[in-house]
C-alpha positions in Angstrom: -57.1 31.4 -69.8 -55.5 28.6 -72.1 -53.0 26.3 -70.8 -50.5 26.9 -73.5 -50.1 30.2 -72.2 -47.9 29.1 -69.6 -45.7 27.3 -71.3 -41.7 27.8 -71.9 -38.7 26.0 -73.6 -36.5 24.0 -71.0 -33.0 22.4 -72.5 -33.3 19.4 -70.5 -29.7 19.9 -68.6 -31.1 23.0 -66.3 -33.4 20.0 -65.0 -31.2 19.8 -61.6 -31.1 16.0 -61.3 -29.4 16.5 -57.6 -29.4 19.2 -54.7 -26.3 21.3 -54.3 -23.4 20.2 -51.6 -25.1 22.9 -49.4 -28.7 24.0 -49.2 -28.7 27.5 -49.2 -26.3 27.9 -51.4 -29.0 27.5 -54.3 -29.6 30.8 -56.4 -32.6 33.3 -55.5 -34.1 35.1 -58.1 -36.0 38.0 -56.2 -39.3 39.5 -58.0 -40.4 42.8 -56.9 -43.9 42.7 -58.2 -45.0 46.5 -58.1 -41.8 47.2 -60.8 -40.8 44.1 -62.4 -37.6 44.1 -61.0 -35.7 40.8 -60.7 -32.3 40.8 -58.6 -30.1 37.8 -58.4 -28.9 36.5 -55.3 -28.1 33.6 -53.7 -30.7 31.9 -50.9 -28.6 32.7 -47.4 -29.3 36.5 -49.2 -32.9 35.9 -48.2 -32.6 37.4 -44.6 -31.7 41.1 -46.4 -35.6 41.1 -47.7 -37.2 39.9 -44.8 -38.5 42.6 -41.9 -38.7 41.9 -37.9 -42.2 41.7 -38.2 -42.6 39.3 -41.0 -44.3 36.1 -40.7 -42.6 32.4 -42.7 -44.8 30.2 -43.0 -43.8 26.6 -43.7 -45.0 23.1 -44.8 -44.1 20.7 -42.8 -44.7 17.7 -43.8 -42.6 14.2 -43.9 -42.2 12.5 -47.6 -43.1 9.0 -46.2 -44.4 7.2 -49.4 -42.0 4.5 -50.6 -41.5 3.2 -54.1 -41.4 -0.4 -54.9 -40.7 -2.6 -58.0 -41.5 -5.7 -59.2 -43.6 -7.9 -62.1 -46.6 -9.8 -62.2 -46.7 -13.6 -62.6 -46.3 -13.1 -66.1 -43.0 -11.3 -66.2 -44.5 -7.4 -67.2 -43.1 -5.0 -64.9 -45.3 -3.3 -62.3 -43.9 -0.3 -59.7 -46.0 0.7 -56.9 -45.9 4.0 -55.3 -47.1 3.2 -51.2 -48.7 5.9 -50.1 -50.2 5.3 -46.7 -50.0 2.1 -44.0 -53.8 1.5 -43.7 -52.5 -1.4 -41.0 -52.5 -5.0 -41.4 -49.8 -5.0 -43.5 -52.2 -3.5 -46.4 -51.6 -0.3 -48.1 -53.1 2.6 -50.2 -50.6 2.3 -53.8 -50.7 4.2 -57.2 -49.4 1.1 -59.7 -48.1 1.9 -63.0 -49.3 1.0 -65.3 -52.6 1.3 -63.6 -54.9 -0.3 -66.2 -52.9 -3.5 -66.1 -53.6 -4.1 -62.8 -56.7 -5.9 -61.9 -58.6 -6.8 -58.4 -57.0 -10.1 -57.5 -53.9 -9.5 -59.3 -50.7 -10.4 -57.9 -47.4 -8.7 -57.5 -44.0 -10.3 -56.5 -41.4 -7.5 -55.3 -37.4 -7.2 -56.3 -37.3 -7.1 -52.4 -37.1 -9.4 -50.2 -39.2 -11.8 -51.4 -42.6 -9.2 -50.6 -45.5 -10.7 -52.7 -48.6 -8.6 -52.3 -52.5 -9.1 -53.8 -54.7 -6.3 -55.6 -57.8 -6.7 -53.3 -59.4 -2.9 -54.2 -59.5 0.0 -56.3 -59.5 3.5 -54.5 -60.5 6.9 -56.0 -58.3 8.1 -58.4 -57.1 4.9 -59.9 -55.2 4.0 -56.9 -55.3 0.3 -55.4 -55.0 -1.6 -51.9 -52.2 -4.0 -52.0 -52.3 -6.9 -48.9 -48.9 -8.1 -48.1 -50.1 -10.8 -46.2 -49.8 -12.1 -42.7 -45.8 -12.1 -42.4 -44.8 -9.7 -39.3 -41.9 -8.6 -40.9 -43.5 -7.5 -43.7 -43.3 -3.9 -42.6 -39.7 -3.7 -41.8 -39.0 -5.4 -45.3 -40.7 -2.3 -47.1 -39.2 0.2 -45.3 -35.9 -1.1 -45.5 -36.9 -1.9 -49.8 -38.8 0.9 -50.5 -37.1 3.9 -52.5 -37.4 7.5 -52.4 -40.5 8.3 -54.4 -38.0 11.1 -56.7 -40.4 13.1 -59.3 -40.2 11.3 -62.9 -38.2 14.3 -64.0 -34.9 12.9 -61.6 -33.3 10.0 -63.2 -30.0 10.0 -61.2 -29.8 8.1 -57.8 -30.3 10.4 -54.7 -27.2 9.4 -52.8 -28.8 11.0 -49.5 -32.5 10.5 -48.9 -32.4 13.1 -46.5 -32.0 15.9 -48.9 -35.4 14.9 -50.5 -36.7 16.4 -46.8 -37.6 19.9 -45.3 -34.5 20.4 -42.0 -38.3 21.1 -40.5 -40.1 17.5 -41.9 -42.4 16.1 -39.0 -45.8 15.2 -40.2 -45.8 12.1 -42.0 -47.9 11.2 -45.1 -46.4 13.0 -48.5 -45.5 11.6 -52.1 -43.3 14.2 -52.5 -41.4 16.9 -50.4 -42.8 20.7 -50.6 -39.6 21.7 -52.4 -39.1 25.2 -51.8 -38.6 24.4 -48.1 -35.2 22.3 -48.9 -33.3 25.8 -49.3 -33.7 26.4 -45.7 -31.0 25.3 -43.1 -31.3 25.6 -39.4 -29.0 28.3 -39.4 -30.4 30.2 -41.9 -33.9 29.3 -39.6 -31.9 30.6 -36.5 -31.2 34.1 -38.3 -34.3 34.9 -39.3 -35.5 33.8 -35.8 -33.3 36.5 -34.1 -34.1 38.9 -36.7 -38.0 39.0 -35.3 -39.2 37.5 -38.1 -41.8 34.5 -37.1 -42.6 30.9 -38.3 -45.3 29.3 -38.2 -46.2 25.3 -39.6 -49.0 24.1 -42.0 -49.6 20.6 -43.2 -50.2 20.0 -46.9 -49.5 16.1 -47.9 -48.4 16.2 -51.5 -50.3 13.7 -53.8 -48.7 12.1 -56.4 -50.9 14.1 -58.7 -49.1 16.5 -58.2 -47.1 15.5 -61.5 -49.7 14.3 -63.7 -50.0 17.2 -66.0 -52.9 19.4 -66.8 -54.7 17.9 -69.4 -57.1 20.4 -70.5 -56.1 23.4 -72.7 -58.7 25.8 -71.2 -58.0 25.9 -67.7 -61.2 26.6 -66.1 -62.2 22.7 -67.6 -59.3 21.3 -65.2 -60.3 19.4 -62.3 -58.2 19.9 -59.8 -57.1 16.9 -57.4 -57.7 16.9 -53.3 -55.1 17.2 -50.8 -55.4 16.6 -47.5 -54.2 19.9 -45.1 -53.8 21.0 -41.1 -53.7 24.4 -39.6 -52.8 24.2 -36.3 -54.5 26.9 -34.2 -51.1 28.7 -33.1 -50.8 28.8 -37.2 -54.1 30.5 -37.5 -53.5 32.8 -34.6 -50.3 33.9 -36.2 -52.0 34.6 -39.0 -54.7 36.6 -37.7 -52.5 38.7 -35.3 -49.8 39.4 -38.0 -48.6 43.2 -38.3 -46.3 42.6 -41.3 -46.2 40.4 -44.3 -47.3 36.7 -44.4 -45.0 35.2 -46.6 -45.4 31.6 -47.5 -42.6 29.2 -48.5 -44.0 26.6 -51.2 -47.2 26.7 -53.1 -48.2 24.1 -51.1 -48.0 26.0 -48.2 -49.9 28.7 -50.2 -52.6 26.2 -51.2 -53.1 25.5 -48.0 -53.5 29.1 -46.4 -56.0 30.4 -49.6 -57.9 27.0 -49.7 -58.7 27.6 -45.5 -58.5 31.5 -45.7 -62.6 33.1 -44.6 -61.4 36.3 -45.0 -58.9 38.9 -45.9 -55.7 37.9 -43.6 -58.5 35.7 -41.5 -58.0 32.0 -41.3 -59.7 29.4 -38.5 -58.0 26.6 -37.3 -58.5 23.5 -40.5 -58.7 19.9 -41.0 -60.0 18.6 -43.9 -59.3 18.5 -48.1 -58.4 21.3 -50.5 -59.0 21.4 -54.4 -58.5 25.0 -54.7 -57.0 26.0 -58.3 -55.6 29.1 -57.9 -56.0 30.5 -61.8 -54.8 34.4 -63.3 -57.8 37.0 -61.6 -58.0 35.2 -58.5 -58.0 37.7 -55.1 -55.5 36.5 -52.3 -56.5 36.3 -48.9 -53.4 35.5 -47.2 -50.2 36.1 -49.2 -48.2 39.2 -49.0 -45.0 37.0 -50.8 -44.2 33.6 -51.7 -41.1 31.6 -51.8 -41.0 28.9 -54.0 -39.2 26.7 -57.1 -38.8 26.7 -60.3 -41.7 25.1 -62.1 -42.9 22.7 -65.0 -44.2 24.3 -68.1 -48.0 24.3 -68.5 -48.3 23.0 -64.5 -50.9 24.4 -62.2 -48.2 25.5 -59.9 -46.9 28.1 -62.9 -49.8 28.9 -63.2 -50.5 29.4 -59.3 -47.2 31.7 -59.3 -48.5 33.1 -62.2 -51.8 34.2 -60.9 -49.6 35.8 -57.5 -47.1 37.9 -59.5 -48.3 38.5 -63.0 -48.2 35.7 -65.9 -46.1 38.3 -68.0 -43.7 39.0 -65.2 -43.0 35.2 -64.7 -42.0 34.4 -67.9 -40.0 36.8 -68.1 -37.8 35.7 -64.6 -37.9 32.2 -65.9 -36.4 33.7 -69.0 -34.2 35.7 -67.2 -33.3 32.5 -64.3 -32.2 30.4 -67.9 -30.2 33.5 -69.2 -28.2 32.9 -65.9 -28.2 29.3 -66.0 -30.5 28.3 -63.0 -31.4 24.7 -61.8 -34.8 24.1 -62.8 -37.4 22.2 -60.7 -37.2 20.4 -57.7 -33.5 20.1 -56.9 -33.2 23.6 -58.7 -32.8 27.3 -58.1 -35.6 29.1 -55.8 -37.4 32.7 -56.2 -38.9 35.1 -54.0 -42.3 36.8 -55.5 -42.2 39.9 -53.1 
């Protein structure tokens, strides 16, 4: 399939630049994929499509990157996106703009006087910045370092906690599995006593995540790695499940289908995922997804695409603009059923 296929016009104000006072008060557009049907709701609605013996599951993973400006010696700007403490006070970074940033190079932060040295290259363009030997070097960052917001969110997020899952625990994502913000722990608690069961994977979003798709045929696309956890209770869930397993994020569905051996059969996972979930591809796992609103000509409309029908969602993201939805990852959610 072509990537232009899955693209759509966006007026740039349904881009929700902040979350709503409230986190389930965020619409739901509900899919029915047999019929086409789309309903609109609201997301504390969500318990009246669920069943006792359904089974959430979640992504739970912590956004712990941290976002960092600063210049080089010469005055040109330089931000740095920290991924992961490798210890030492030296971390894994994506720098923009990457090509202007050399092995030896150095960087002198808006913060607290932090001055840190290029000293590798990583995979995927990334680079190993050494902070040096100060020991408060690591408090300094974390008490800098910003929210790593998508490049789509200009305003300032007022509360960092609402770039966060109410069920964040495993640390190590660029960005937060979005569809899981919509969930409070009441909301949690009601679909608990309803029967309905939850169980936990761990997908750490890359930042790669927003770098768009860059071929026009889709099956050229290279799809980038990220690093995922089923926990054996998740996998035993999974296997023993009587109803539907409904996941809540493509990232969580990327996980399940990139560990899945079988039809509704999954073993207990550590390791990388590049699966590229395309139109004609068989799921193992998913009965229903819950998930955002997504970027035109992204491999996550495209992933949704493949789940409910490329024709059926385009028309709900037609329908979700007719009704003035927030778009993306502050936005509006669905529920592909």
């Amino acid at each position: 399939m072509l990537l232009s296929e899955f693209d759509y016009n966006l007026p740039p104000e349904m881009i929700a630049q902040e979350p709503l006072p409230e986190r389930d008060k965020s619409k739901l557009l509900v899919l029915h994929r047999d019929s086409g049907e789309i309903e609109h709701r609201h997301f504390h609605d969500l318990p009246e499509y669920l069943r006792p013996d359904d089974l959430l599951v979640m992504n739970n993973t912590q956004v712990t990157a941290l976002r960092l400006r600063g210049k080089k010696p010469t005055g040109a700007l330089v931000e740095a996106l920290l991924l992961s403490d490798l210890g030492g006070n030296r971390w894994d970074v994506v720098v923009k703009p990457g090509r202007r940033i050399a092995i030896g190079s150095t960087i002198l932060f808006d913060h607290d006087g932090l001055t840190a040295k290029v000293i590798e290259r990583t995979e995927g363009g990334g680079r190993i910045l050494d902070f040096g030997n100060d020991p408060g070097v690591s408090e300094a960052i974390h008490r800098s370092g910003e929210v790593p917001l998508p490049p789509y969110i200009h305003a300032e997020l007022k509360d960092a906690g609402r770039y966060q899952t109410v069920y964040a625990k495993e640390p190590g994502s660029a960005a937060a599995p979005t569809a899981g913000l919509h969930f409070t722990p009441k909301l949690l608690d009601k679909v608990r006593e309803m029967g309905v069961k939850i169980a936990y994977v761990t997908l750490n979003v890359g930042i790669a995540t927003f770098r768009p798709v860059r071929t026009e045929n889709l099956e050229e696309h290279v799809m980038h790695r990220e690093r995922i956890s089923i926990p054996t209770e998740t996998a035993e869930a999974i296997n023993s499940a009587e109803g539907r397993i409904i996941a809540v994020g493509t990232t969580t569905a990327r996980a399940l289908e990139g560990a899945a051996t079988g039809k509704r059969r999954i073993d207990a996972f550590q390791g990388d995922t590049d699966i590229f979930i395309t139109p004609g591809y068989e799921f193992k796992i998913l009965d229903g997804l819950i998930t955002n609103f997504h970027i035109p000509k992204s491999t996550l409309i495209v992933l949704v695409s493949a789940f409910a029908g490329r024709d059926r969602i385009m028309r709900a993201y037609e329908a979700a603009k007719e009704e003035n939805y927030r778009f993306f990852s502050f936005g509006d959610a669905m529920f592909l059923v």
